[in-house]
TORKOL-4160 file (C-alpha; in steps of 0.2 Angstrom, whole numbers, padded with zeros to 4 digits, m for minus):
375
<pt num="1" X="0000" Y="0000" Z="0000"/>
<pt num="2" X="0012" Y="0013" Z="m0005"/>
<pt num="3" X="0001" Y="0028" Z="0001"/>
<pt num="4" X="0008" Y="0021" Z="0020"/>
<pt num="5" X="0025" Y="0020" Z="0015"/>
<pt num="6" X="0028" Y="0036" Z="0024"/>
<pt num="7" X="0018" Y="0042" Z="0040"/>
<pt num="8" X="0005" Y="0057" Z="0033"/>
<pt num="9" X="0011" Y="0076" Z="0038"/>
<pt num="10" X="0003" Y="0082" Z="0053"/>
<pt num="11" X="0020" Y="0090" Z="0060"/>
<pt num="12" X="0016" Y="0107" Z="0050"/>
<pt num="13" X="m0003" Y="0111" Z="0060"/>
<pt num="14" X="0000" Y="0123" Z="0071"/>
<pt num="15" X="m0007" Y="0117" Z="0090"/>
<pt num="16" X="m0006" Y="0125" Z="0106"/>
<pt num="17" X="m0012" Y="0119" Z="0123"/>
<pt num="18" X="m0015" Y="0135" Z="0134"/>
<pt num="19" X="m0029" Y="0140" Z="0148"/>
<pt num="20" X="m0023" Y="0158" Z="0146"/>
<pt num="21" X="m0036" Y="0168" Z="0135"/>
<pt num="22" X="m0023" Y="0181" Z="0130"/>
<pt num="23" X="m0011" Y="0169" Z="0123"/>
<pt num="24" X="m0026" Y="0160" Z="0116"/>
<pt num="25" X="m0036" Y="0174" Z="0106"/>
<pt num="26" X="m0017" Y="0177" Z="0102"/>
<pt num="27" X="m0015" Y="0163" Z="0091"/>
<pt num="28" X="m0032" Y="0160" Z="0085"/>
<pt num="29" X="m0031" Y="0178" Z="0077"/>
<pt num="30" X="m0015" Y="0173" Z="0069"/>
<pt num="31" X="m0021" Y="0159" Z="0063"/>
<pt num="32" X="m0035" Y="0165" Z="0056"/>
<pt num="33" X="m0026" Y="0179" Z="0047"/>
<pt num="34" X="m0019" Y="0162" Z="0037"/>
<pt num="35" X="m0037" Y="0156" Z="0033"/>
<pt num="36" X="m0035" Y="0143" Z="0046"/>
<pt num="37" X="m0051" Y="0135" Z="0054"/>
<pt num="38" X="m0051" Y="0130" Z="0072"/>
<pt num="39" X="m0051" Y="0116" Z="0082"/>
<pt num="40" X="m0054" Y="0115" Z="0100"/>
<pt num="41" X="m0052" Y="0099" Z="0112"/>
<pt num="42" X="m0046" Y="0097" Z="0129"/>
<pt num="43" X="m0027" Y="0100" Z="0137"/>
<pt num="44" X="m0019" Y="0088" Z="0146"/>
<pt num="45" X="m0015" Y="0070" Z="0143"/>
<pt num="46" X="m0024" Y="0065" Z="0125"/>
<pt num="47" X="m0035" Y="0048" Z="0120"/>
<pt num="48" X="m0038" Y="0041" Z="0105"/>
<pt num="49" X="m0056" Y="0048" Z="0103"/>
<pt num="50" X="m0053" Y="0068" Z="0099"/>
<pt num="51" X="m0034" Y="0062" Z="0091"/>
<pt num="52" X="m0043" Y="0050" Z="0079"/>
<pt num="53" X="m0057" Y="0064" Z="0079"/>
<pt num="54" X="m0045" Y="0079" Z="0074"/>
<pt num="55" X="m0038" Y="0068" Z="0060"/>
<pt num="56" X="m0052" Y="0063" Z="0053"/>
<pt num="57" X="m0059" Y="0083" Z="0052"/>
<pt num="58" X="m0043" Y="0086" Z="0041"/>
<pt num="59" X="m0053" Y="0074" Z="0026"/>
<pt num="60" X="m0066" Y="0087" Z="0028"/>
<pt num="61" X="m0070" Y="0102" Z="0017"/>
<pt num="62" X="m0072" Y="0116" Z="0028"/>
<pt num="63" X="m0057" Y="0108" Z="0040"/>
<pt num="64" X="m0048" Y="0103" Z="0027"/>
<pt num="65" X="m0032" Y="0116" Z="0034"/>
<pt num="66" X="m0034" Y="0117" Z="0054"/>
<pt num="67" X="m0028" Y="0125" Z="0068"/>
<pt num="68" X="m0029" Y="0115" Z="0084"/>
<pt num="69" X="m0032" Y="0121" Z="0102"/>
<pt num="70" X="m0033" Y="0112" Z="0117"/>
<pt num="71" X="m0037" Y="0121" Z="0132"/>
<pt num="72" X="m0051" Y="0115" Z="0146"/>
<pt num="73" X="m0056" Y="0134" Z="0149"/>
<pt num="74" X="m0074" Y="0138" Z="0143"/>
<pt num="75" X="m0069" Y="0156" Z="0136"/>
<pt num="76" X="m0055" Y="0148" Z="0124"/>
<pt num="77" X="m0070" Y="0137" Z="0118"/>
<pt num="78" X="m0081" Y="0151" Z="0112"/>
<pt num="79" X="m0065" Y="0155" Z="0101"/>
<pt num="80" X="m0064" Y="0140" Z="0092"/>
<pt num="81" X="m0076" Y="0135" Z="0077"/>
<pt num="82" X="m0079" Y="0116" Z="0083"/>
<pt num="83" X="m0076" Y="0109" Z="0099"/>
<pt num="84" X="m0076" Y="0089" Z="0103"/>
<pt num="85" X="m0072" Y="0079" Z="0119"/>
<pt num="86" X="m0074" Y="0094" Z="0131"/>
<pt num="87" X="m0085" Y="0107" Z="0133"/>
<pt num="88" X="m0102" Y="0099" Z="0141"/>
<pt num="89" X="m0114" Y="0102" Z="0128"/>
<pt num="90" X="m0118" Y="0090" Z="0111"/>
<pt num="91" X="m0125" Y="0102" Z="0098"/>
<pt num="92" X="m0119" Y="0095" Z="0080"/>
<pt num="93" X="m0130" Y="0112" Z="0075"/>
<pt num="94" X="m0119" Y="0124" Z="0084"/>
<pt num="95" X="m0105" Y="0112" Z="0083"/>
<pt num="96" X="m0101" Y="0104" Z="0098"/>
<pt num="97" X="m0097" Y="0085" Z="0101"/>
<pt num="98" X="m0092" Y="0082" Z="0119"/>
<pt num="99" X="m0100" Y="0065" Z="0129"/>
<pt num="100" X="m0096" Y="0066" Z="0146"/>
<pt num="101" X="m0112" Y="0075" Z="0151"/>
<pt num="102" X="m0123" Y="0064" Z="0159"/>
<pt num="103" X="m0136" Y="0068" Z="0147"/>
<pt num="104" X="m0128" Y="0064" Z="0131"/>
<pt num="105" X="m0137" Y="0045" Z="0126"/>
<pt num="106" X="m0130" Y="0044" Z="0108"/>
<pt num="107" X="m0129" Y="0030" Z="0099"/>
<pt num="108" X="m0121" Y="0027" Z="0082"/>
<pt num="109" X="m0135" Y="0014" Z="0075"/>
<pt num="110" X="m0153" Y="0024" Z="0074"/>
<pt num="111" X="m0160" Y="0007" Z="0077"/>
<pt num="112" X="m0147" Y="m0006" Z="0080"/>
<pt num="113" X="m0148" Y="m0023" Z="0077"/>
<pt num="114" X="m0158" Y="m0036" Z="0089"/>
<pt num="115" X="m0145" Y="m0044" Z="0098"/>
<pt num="116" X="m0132" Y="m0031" Z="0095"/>
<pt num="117" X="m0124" Y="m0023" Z="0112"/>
<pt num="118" X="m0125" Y="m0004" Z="0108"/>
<pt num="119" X="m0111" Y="0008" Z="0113"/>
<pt num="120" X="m0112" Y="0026" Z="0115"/>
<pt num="121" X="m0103" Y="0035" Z="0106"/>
<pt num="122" X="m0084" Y="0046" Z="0110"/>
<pt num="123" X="m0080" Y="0062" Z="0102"/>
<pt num="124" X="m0073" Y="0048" Z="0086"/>
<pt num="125" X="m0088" Y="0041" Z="0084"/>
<pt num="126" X="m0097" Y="0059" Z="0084"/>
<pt num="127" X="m0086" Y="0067" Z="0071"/>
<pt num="128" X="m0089" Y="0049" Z="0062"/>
<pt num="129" X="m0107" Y="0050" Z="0063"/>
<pt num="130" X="m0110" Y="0066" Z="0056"/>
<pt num="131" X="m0094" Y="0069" Z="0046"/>
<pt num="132" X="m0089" Y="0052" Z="0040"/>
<pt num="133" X="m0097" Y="0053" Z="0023"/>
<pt num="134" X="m0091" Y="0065" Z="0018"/>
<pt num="135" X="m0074" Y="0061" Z="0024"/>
<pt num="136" X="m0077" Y="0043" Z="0015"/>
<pt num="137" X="m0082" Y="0054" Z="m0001"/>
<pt num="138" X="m0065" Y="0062" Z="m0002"/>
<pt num="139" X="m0052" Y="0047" Z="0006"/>
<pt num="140" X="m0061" Y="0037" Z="m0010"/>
<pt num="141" X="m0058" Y="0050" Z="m0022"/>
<pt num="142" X="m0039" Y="0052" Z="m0016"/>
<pt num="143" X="m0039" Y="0033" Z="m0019"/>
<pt num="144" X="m0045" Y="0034" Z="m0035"/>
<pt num="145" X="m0055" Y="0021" Z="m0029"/>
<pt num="146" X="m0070" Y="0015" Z="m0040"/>
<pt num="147" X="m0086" Y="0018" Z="m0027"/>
<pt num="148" X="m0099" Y="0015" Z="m0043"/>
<pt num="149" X="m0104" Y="0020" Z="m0060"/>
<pt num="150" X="m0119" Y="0034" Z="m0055"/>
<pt num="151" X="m0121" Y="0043" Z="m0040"/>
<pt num="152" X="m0136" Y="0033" Z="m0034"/>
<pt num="153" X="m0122" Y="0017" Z="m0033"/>
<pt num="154" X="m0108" Y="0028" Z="m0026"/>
<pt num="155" X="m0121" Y="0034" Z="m0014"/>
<pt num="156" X="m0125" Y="0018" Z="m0008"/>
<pt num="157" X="m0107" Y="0010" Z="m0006"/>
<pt num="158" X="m0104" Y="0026" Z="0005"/>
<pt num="159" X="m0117" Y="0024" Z="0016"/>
<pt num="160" X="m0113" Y="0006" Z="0017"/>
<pt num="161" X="m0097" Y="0010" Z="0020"/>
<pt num="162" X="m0100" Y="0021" Z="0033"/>
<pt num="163" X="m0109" Y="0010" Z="0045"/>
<pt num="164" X="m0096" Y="m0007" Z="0041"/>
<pt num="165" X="m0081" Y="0006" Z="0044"/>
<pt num="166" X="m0088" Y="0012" Z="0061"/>
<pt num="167" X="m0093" Y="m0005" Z="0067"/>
<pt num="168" X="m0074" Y="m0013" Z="0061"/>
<pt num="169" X="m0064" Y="0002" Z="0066"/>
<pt num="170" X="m0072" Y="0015" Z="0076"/>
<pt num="171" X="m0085" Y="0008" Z="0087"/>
<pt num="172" X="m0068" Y="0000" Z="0096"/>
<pt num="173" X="m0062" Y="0018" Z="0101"/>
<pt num="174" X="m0081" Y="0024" Z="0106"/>
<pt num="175" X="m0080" Y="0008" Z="0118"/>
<pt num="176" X="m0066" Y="0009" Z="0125"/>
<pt num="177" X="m0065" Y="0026" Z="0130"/>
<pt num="178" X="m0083" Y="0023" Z="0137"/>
<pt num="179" X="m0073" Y="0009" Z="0150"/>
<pt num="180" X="m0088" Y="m0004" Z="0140"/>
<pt num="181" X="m0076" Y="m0019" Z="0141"/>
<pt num="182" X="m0074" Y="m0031" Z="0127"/>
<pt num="183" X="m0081" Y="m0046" Z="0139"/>
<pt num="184" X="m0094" Y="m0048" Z="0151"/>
<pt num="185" X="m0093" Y="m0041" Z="0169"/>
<pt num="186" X="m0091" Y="m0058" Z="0176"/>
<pt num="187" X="m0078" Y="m0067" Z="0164"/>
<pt num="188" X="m0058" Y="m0063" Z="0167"/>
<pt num="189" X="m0052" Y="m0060" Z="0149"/>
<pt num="190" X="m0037" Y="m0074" Z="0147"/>
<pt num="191" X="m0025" Y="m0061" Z="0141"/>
<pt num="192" X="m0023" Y="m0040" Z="0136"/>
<pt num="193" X="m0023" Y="m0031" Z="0120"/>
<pt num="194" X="m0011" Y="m0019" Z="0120"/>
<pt num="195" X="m0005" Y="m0016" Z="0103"/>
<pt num="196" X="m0023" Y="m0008" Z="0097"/>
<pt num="197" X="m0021" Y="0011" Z="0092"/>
<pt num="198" X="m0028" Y="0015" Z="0108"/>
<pt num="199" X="m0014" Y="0007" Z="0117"/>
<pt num="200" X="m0001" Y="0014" Z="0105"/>
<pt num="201" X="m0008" Y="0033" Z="0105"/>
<pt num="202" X="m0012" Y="0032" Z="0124"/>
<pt num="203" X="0009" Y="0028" Z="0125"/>
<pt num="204" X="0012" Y="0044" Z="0116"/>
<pt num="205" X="0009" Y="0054" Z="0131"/>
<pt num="206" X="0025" Y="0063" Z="0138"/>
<pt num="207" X="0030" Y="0051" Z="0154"/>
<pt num="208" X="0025" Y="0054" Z="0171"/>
<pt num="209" X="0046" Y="0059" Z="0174"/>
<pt num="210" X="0050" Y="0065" Z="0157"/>
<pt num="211" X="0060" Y="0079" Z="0156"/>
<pt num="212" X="0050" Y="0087" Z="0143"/>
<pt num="213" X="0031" Y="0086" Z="0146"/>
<pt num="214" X="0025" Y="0097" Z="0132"/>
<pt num="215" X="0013" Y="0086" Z="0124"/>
<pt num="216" X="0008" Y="0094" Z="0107"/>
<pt num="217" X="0021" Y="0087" Z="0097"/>
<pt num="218" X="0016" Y="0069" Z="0103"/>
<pt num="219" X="m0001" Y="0076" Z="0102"/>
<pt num="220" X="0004" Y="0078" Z="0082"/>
<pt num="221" X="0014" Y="0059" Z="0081"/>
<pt num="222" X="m0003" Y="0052" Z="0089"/>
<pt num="223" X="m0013" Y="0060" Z="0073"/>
<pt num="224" X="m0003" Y="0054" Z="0061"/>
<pt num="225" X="m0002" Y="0034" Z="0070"/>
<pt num="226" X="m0022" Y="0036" Z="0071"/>
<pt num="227" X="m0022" Y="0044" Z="0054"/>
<pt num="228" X="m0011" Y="0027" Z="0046"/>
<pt num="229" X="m0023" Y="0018" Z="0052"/>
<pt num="230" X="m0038" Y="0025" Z="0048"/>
<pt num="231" X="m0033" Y="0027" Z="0030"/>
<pt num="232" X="m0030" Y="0009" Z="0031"/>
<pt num="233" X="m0047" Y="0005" Z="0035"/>
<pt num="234" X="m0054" Y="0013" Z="0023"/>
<pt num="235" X="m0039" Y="0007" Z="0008"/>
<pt num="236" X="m0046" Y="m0011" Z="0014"/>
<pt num="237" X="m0063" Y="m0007" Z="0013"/>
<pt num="238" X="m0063" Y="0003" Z="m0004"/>
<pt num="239" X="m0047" Y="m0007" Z="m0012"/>
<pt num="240" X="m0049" Y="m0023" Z="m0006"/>
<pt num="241" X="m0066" Y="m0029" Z="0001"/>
<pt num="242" X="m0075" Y="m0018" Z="m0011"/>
<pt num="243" X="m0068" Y="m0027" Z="m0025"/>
<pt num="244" X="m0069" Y="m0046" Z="m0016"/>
<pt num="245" X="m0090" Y="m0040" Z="m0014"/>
<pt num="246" X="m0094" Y="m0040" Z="m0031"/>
<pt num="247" X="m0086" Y="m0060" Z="m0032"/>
<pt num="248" X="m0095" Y="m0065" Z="m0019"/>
<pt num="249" X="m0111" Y="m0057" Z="m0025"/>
<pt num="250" X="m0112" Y="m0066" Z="m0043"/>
<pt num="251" X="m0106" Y="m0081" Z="m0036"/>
<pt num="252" X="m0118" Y="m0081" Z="m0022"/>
<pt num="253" X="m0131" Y="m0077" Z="m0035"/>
<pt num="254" X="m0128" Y="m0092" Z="m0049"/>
<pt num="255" X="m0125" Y="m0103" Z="m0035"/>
<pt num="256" X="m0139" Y="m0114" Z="m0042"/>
<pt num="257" X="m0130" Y="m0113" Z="m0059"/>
<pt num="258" X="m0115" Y="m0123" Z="m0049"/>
<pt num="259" X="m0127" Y="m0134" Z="m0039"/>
<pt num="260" X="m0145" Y="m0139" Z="m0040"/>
<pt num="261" X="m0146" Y="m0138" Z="m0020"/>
<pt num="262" X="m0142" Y="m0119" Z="m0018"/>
<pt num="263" X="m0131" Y="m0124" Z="m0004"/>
<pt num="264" X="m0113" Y="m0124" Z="m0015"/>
<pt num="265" X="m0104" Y="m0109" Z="m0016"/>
<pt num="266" X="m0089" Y="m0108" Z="m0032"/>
<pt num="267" X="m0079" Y="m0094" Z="m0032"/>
<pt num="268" X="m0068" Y="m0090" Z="m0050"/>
<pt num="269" X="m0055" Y="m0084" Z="m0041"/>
<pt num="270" X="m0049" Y="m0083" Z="m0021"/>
<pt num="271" X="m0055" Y="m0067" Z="m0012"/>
<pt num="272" X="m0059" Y="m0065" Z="0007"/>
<pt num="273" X="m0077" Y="m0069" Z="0009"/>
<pt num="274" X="m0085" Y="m0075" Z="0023"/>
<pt num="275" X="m0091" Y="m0057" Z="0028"/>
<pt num="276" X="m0099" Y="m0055" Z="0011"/>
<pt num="277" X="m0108" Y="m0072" Z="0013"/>
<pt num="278" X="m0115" Y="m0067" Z="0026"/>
<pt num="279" X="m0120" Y="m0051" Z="0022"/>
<pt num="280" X="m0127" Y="m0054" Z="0006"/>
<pt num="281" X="m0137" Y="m0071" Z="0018"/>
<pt num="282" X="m0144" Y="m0058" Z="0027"/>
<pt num="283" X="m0151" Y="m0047" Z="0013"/>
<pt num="284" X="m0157" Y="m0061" Z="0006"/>
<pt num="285" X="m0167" Y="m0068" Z="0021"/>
<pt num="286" X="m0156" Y="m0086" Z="0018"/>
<pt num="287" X="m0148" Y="m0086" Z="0033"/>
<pt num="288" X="m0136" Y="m0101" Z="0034"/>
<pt num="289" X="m0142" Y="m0107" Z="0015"/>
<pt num="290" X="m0123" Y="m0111" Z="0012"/>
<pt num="291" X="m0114" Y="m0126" Z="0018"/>
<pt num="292" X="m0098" Y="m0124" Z="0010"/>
<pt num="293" X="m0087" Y="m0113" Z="m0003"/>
<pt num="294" X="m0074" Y="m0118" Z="m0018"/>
<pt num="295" X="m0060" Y="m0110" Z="m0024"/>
<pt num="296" X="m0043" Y="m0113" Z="m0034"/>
<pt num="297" X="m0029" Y="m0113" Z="m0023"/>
<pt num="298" X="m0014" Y="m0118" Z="m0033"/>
<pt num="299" X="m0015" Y="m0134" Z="m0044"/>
<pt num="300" X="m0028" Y="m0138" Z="m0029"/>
<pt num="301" X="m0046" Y="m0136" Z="m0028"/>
<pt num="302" X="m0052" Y="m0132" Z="m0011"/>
<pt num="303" X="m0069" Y="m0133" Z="m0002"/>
<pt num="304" X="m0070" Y="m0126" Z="0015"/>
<pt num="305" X="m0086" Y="m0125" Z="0028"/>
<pt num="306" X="m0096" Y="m0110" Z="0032"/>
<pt num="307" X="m0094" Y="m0107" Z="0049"/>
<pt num="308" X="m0111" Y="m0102" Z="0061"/>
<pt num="309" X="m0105" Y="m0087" Z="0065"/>
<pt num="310" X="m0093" Y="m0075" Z="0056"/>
<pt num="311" X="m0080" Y="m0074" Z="0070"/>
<pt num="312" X="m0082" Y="m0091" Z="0075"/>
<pt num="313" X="m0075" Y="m0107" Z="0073"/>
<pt num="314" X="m0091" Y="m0119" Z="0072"/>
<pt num="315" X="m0096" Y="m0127" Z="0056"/>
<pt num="316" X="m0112" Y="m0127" Z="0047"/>
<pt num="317" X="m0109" Y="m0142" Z="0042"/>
<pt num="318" X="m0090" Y="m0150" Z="0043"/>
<pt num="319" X="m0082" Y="m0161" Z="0028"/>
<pt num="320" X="m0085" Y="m0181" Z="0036"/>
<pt num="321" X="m0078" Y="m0185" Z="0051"/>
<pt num="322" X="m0069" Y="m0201" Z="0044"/>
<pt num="323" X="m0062" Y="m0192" Z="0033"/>
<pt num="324" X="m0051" Y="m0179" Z="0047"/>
<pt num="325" X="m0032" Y="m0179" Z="0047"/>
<pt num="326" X="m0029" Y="m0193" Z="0035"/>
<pt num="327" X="m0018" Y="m0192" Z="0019"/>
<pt num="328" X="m0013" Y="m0202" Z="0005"/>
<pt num="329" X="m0021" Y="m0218" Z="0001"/>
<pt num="330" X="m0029" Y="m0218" Z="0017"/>
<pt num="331" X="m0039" Y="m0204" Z="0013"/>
<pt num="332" X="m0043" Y="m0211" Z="m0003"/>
<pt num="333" X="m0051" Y="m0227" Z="0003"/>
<pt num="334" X="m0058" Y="m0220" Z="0017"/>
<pt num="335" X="m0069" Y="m0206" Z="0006"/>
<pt num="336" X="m0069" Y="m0217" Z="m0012"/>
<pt num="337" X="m0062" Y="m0199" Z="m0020"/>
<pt num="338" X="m0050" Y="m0202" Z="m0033"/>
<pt num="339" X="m0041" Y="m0184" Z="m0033"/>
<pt num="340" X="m0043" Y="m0181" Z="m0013"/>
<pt num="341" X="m0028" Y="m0174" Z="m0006"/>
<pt num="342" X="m0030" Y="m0169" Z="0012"/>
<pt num="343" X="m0045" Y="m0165" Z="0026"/>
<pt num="344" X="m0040" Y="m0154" Z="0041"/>
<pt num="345" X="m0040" Y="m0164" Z="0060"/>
<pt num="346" X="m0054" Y="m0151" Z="0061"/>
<pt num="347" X="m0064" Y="m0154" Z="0046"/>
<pt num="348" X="m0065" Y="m0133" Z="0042"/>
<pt num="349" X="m0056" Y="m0138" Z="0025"/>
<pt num="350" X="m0050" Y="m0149" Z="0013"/>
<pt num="351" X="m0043" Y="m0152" Z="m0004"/>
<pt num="352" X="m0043" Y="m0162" Z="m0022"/>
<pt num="353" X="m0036" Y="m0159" Z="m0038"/>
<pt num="354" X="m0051" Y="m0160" Z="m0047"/>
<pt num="355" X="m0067" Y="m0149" Z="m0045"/>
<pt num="356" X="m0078" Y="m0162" Z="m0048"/>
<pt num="357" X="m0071" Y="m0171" Z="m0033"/>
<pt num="358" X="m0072" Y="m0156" Z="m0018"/>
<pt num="359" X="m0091" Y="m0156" Z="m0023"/>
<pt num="360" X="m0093" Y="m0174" Z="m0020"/>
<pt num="361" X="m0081" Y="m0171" Z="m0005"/>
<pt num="362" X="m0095" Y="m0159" Z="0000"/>
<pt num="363" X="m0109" Y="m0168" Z="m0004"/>
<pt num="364" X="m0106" Y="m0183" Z="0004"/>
<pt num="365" X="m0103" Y="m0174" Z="0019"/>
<pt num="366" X="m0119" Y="m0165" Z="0022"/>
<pt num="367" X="m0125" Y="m0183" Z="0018"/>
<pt num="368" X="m0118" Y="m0190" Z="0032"/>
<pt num="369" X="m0123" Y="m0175" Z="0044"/>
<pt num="370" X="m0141" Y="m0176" Z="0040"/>
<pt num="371" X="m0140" Y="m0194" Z="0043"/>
<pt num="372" X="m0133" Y="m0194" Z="0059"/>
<pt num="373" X="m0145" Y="m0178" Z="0063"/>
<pt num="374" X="m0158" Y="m0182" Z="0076"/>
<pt num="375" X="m0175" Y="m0182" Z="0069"/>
């Protein structure tokens, strides 16, 4: 991805962290002689919510060339032309994003989805909310990325994109800067992430015995690590994902083409797609129609089980259980498949050289599951 080669420039935005009004109306004339816009957030140690916030604003038309202030002192807010993550008051009208009143209830998802555990939102998720299109808009366009051929498609992968990036990406920040953990209150997590971009900005902080505590230029390295990142979300989404979509989706489509059952999945060529399956399932009202998918992996043909759940590791339906860590001839006599090469110890996967043969390898399988099935 040669756009993250190099780190993107946030060293030459001017930034001052200052409770003195004097000093502030000071520099916020200055930089508005320079057609700067302003930026306000809080002093003091930073999080990843109003750093990933600030970086996202610069994707913005009106933002697109800020001037950053960070102060806690309600006088040096009325100077700046957006505030977020301080201030006591959301108002998107008059531009205000802060969530730590006890009266801010706002969720990303207008209605989420049953089951889902909804998260308020942080200052990131605010700017997301009621930026992010606009800011997905313009990263595409710098990509040169290919988001439809009218505006009625590009609208839609937009939108789309917009509610998949916040749930991947930025619903993690809004979480944990709300303390919601990622288990539940009564299960001790086995281990800590500390390597997520919350982690890593929250380490940019000046030390507790650093000899020099000025945080604004660490303030400045934090945008740019939250900035790489971010990009790289939406680079996967637009460059990568986007593209894997539209396999999945004709595939999925002429799946009765390929088999009679509907069940049977072929892809022409490899691309990452469970969370398209599942996607396009759920549009579709077929929830758990597809057993199993097929794609060219080498000289190999492959066949793999749909798992229950996207993140999970339990199979629809597994490839036959006699079948399960054997190789070579035993494999052959044991299934009565000519070209059968391997099955995993787990039965997720398995291999054959001839297409005809991972079919029959997935056929035979659901065979023996509904057999076994209790009736």
């Amino acid at each position: 991805m040669e756009y993250l080669k190099d780190e993107p420039e946030t060293q030459a935005i001017q930034i001052i962290s200052t409770e003195d009004v004097e000093e502030a109306n000071e520099f916020v004339d200055n930089a508005r002689g320079q057609g700067l816009k302003i930026v306000g957030t809080h002093s003091g140690a930073f999080h990843c919510d109003e750093v990933l916030a600030c970086t996202m604003l610069k994707y913005t038309e009106e933002y697109a060339n800020p001037a950053i202030v960070r102060s806690r002192n309600p006088e040096i807010h009325e100077l700046v032309d957006i505030l977020m993550d301080v201030g006591d008051v959301f108002d998107p009208s008059k531009k205000r994003f802060d969530h730590h009143q006890k009266t801010f209830d706002s969720y990303f998802d207008d209605a989420p989805k049953e089951g889902s555990y909804p998260i308020k939102m942080s200052s990131a998720g605010l700017i997301y909310k009621y930026f992010g299109k606009e800011i997905l808009r313009n990263i595409g366009k710098q990509f040169g990325a290919n988001l439809g051929s009218t505006e009625e498609e590009i609208t839609k992968t937009i939108e789309d994109s917009h509610k998949d990036i916040y749930h991947s990406f930025v619903k993690e920040i809004d979480a944990i800067d709300n303390g919601v953990s990622i288990t539940n209150k009564d299960v001790r997590p086995r281990y800590k992430i500390t390597t997520g971009l919350g982690s890593r900005i929250g380490r940019l902080n000046p030390a507790w015995n650093a000899e020099d505590k000025c945080p604004n230029k660490w303030f400045l390295k934090a945008m740019s690590v939250g900035e790489k990142d971010f990009l790289d979300a939406i680079y996967s989404k637009y460059m990568i994902s986007r593209p894997a979509y539209n396999i999945v989706k004709e595939s999925f489509e002429k799946r009765k083409e390929f088999h009679e059952s509907g069940e049977l999945v072929h892809f022409d060529q490899f691309c990452p797609w469970k969370s398209h399956l599942y996607k396009l399932e759920e549009e579709t009202k077929n929830e758990g129609l597809i057993k199993f998918v097929f794609f060219k992996s080498g000289p190999m043909y492959r066949v793999q089980a749909v798992s229950t759940h996207e993140s999970g590791f339990e199979n629809r339906i597994s490839l036959h259980e006699d079948w399960r860590g054997k190789r070579g001839d035993e494999l052959k006599e044991a299934s009565g498949i000519d070209s059968i090469c391997f099955v995993h110890h787990s039965g997720f996967i398995g291999g054959a050289n001839e297409l005809s043969d991972v079919i029959k390898m997935a056929e035979l399988s659901i065979a023996k599951h509904r057999e076994s099935a209790p009736s």
